[in-house]
C-alpha positions in Angstrom: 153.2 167.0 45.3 155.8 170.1 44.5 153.8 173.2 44.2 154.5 176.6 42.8 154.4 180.3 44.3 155.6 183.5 42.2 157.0 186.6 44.7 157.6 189.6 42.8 159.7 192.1 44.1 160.9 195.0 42.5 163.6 194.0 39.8 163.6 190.6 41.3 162.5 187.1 40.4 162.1 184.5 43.1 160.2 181.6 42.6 159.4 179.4 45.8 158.9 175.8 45.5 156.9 173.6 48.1 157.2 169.5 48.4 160.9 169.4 47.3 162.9 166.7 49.0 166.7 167.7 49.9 167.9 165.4 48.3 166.6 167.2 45.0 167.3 170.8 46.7 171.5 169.2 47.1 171.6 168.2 43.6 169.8 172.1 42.4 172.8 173.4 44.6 175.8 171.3 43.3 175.2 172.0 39.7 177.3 174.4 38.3 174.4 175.6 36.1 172.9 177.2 39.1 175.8 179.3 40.6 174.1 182.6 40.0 170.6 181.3 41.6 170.4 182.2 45.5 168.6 179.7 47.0 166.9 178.7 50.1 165.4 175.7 51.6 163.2 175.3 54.7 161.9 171.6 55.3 161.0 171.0 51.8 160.4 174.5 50.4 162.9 175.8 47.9 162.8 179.6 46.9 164.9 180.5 44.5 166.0 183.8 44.0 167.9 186.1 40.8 169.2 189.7 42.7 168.5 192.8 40.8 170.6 195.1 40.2 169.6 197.5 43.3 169.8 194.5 45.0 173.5 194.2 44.4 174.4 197.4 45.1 172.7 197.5 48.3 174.4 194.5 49.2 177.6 195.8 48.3 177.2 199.5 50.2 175.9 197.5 53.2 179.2 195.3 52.9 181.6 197.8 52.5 179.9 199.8 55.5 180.5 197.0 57.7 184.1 196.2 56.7 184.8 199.7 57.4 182.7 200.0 61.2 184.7 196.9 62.0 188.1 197.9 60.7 187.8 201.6 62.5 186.8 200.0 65.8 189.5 197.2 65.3 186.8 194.3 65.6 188.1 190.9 63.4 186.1 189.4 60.6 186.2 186.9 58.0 184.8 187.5 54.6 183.0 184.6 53.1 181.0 186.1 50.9 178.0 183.8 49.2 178.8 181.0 51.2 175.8 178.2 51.6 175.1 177.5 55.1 173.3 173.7 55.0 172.0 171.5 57.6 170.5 168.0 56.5 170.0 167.4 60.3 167.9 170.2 60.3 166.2 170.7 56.3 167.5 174.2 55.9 170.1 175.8 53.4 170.8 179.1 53.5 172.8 181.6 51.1 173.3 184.9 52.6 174.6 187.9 50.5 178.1 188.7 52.2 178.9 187.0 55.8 
């Protein structure tokens, strides 16, 4: 049975589910509906997550902190932003910020 916990965080809604199957948390993640939801899933629970504002920002200074460390000290990266990070094998899904 799916059950329901409210985190509040300043400026921030998440919402973490417990009991949902991955098949359920794949089809939440394919549709297009959701692309401004942040999710992530740990052996059947689902919190989902809308950033704040602050939040953003954060995420952006912290990015653009890093791209500049690595670029001065000549280290590579590769930008992939908001990519979802999923392993059936394993029952996770992760959606970092910026990677």
């Amino acid at each position: 049975m799916a059950t329901i916990e409210r985190v509040v965080l300043r400026g921030e809604r998440r919402i973490v589910l417990s009991g949902i199957s991955w098949e359920l948390y794949e089809q939440l993640r394919e549709n297009e509906e959701n692309w401004h939801v942040h999710m992530a899933y740990d052996n059947g629970r689902l919190e989902l997550m809308s950033p704040s504002q602050d939040h953003e920002a954060i995420k952006k200074l912290i990015a653009q902190l890093f791209e500049a460390f690595t670029e001065e000290m000549g280290i590579p990266r590769r930008s992939l932003d908001s990519t979802t990070w999923k392993s059936a094998e394993l029952a996770k899904g992760l959606e970092p910020d910026e990677c």
